[in-house]
N, C-alpha and C positions, 0 to 999 in steps of 0.2 A: 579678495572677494568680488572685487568688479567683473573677475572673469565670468561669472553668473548675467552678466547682464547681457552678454553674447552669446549666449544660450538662450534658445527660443523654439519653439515651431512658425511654420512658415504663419499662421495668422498672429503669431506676436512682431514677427518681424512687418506684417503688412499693417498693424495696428500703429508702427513706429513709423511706417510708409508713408501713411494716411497724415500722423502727428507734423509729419514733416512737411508736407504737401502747403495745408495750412497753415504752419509755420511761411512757407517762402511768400507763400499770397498776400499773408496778412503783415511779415516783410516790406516785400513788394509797395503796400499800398500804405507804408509807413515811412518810405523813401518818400514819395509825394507828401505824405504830412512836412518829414523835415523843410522840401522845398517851398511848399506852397505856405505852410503854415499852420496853425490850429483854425483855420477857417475852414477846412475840411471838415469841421464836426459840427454838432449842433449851437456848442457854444455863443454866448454873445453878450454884451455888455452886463446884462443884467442877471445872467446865469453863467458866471465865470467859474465852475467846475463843473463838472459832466458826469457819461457815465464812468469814463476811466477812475476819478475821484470814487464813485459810485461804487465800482466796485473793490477797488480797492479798500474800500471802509468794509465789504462785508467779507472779502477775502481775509481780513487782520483777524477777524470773528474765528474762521474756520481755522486759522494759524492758534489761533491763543486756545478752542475746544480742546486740541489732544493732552491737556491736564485734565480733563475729566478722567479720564485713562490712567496718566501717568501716576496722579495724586492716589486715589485709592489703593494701587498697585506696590508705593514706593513709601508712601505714608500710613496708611493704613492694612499694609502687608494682605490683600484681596489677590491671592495669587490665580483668580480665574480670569483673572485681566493679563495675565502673565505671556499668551501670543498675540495682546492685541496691545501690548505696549510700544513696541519697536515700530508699527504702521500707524499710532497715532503722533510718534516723535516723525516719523517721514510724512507724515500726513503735515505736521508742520512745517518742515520746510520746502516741499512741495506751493503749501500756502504763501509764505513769506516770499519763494520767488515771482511769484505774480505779483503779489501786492507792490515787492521792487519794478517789475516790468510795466506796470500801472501807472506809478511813479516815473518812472523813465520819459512813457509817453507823452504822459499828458505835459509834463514841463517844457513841453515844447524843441527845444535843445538841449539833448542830453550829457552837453560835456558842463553844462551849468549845476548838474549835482555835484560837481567839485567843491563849486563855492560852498559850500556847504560843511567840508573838512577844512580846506584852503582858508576861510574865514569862519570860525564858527560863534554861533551867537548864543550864548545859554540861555539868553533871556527869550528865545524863541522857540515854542512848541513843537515849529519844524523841526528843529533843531535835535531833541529830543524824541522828537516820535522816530528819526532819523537812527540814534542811537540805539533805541529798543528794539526798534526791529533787526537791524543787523545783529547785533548783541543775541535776539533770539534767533536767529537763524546759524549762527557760530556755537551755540549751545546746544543746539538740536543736534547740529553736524557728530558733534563729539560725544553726543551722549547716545544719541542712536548706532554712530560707528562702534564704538568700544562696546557697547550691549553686545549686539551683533558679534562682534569680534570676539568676544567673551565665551557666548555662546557655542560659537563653532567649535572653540578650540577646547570647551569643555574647564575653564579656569575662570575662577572667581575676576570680576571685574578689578582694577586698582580701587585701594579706600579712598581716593581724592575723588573719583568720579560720582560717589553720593553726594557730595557738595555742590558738583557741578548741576546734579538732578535738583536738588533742593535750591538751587539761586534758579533755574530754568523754570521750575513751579509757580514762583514767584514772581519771575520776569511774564510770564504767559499774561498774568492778570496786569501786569503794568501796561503790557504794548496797545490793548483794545483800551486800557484807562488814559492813555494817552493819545491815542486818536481820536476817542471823544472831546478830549478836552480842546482837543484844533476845531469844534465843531461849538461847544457850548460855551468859549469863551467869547463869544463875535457878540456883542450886546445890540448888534442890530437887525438879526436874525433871531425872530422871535421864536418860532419853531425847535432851535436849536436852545436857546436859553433858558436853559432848565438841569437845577443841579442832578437830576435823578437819570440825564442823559447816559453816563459811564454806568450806571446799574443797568440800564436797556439795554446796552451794548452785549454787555456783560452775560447776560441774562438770555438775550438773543444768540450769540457766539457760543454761550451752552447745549442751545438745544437746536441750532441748524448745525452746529461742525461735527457734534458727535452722530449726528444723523449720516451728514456726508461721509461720516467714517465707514459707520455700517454699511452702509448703501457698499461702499467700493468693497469693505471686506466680505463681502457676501456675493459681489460679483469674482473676488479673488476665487473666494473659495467655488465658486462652481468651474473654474479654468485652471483649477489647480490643484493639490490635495490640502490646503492650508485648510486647517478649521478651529476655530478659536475656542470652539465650545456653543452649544446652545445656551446653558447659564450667564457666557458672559454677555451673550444677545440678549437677554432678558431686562440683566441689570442693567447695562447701559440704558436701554428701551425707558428704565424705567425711571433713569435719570434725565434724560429725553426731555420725559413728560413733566415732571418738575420744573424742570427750567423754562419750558412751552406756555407752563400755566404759570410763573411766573412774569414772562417776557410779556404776554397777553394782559394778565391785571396790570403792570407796569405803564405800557400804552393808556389804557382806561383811564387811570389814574391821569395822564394826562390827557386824555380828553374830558374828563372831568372840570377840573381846576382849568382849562380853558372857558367850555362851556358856563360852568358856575358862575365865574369871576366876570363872564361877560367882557373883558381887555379886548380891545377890537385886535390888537397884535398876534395874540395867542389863538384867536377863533381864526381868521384869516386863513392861515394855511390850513389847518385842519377843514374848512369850508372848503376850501380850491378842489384839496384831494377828495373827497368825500359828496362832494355836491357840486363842484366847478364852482367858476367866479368871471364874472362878465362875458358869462356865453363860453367859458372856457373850461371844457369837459374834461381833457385828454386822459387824465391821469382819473377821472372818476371808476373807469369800468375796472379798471388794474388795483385801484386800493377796495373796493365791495367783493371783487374774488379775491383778494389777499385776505380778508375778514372772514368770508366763508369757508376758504381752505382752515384757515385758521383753527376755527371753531370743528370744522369737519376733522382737523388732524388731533383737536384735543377728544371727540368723539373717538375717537380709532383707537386710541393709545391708554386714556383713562383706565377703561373696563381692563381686567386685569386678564378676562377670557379672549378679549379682542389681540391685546400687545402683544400675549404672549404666542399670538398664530400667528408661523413662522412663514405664514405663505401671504399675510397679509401683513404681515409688517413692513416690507418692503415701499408695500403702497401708500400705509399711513408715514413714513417717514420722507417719500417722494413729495408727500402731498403739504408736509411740512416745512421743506428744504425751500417747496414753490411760494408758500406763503410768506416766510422770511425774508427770501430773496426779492421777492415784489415792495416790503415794506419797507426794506435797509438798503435793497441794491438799485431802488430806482424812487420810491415816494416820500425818504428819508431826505433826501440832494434836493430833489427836486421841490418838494415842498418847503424846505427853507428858504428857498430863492424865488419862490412864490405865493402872493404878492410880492415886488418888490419895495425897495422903503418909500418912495411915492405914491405904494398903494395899485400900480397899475399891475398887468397879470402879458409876462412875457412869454409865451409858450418853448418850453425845451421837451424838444427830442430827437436822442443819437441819430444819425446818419449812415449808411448804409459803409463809409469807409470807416466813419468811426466802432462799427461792427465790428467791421473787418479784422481792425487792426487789436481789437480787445479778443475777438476769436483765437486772435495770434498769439496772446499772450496768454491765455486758458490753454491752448493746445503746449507751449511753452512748458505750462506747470504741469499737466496731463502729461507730457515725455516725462520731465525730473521722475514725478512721482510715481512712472510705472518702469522707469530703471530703480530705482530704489525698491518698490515692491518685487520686483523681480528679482533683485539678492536677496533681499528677505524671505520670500517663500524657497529659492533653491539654496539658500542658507538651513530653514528650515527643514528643507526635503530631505539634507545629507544628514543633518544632526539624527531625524528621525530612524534613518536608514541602517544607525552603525547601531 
């Protein structure tokens, strides 16, 4: 079936051009990281993770959503999710290779993820988070191939591979519960300390991955003749919206019981991001428009006459991919690490190679994901065809 992925017109092959361009640059400028260091980025004593950490926490999100898909599909036998299965399983491992390249980077020296098999520690969360992710990207591998493969060939899948779909269901909700847990086990990060952090995640990860889904299978389908259905655009939309307007009372809820309780720990960073803290704004303008997209994307999607307009969906789930990614991919890090435990206010923000080199790794997942989408749709095209 790979021979589908050398198959193209000339703007998929200039789209992989492009992919690769930015691959070498952001390469390039990650050879100086090795040499020079992680001083190339923004990082520093008192904000030792970044955006690499950053996004990697909401990339696990977009890895762990393609169960929104699969679950109904495979548990609840919803066969109008039925061509939009196979691009939410590649949709995840797509994910999971960034979240690994994120990983890569930031560790500074990358033959030190060895220690990590070479030595391994059960009693640490790395450890573990380390496990789940590979484990779900090895289950993706095989359940997406053999569907796929099934499919072409017009022959019932093997009956072992329902077990495999049924432990990958399962795993999808461990991997984002366990990268919370690296986040709200630190008792000196207040921000973080809070058991209702793996239900944010959770909650968030539902309703920006299956967005990201849409979004791409709706640009699939206008470059291709893939089309899943308008019903299954709906439903999804409409599970979107659920999870949007839960993710959202979830936050309240903590900034309530901040608020309330008055704990000068817990109000602190919610201050920084929200109001600044000793003259220290940076992150205010970026968390009041993550709030109003917020609010403006739960406007969009609510009304049932609004979701289900198929010309403006695109825009309320843009506008909600924007709000997420501003809360989880940059005010989530950074507002843990700010104040820090003496109370003073460090200011963090990426650097222009540390861009670079996280562009490199998005463009990275951007190829996996559109050689994979691209057997899938001319997998598609033939099946259609006979």
């Amino acid at each position: 079936m790979l021979e589908k992925a050398l198959q193209g017109s000339p703007k998929y092959w200039g789209w992989l051009a492009f992919l690769g361009l930015i691959i070498a640059a952001g390469g390039g400028v990650y050879m100086t990281q090795l040499q020079d260091g992680l001083q190339i980025t923004g990082m520093n004593r008192d904000v030792s993770w970044g955006f690499y950490i950053a996004q990697f926490t909401y990339l696990v999100g977009v890895a762990a959503s393609g169960v929104m898909v699969v679950l109904p599909y495979y548990f609840h036998h919803y066969k109008k999710y039925k061509k939009m299965v196979i691009m939410g399983e590649f949709m995840a491992i797509g994910a999971v290779v960034m979240c690994l390249g994120f990983i890569v980077v930031d560790i500074g020296q990358p033959q030190r993820m060895l220690n990590v098999m070479l030595h391994p520690t059960p009693n640490s969360i790395l450890f573990w988070d380390m496990v789940v992710l590979n484990g779900y990207l090895f289950l993706n591998v095989i359940v997406g191939w053999m569907s796929l493969q099934s499919e072409r060939t017009r022959i019932d899948p093997p009956k072992w591979l329902k077990y495999v779909i049924y432990t990958s269901i399962v795993w999808a909700f461990s991997i984002h519960t366990v990268t919370a847990f690296l986040y709200q086990g630190l008792p000196a990060r207040h921000y973080w300390l809070t058991a209702i952090l793996a239900a944010r995640f959770l909650a968030s990860a539902f309703c920006s991955g299956p967005a990201i889904l849409l979004l791409v299978i709706m640009l699939v389908q206008k470059l291709t003749k893939f089309n899943p259905g308008e019903d299954a655009y709906k439903t999804l939309a409409k599970t979107i919206t659920y999870a949007m307007c839960v993710n959202v009372f979830f936050f309240l809820l903590e900034v309530f019981t901040a608020a309330y309780s008055s704990i000068p720990g817990h109000m602190h960073s919610i201050a920084y991001l929200f109001v600044g803290s000793h003259g220290h704004t940076g992150m205010v303008p970026w968390m009041w428009s993550a709030a109003f997209m917020a609010i403006l994307s739960l406007c969009l999607l609510i009304p049932p006459a609004l979701r289900d307009n198929m010309k403006l969906l695109p825009w309320s789930l843009a506008i909600l991919v924007a709000a997420t990614w501003i809360d989880k991919g940059l005010g989530l890090l950074i507002g843990g690490f700010t104040p820090n435990m003496f109370e003073g206010v460090t200011e963090y923000w990426p650097t222009g190679k540390e861009l670079m080199v996280s562009l490199a790794v998005y463009a990275t997942g951007a190829l996996v994901l559109t050689l994979l989408f691209k057997v899938a749709t001319g997998i598609r095209e033939e099946t259609d065809n006979l």
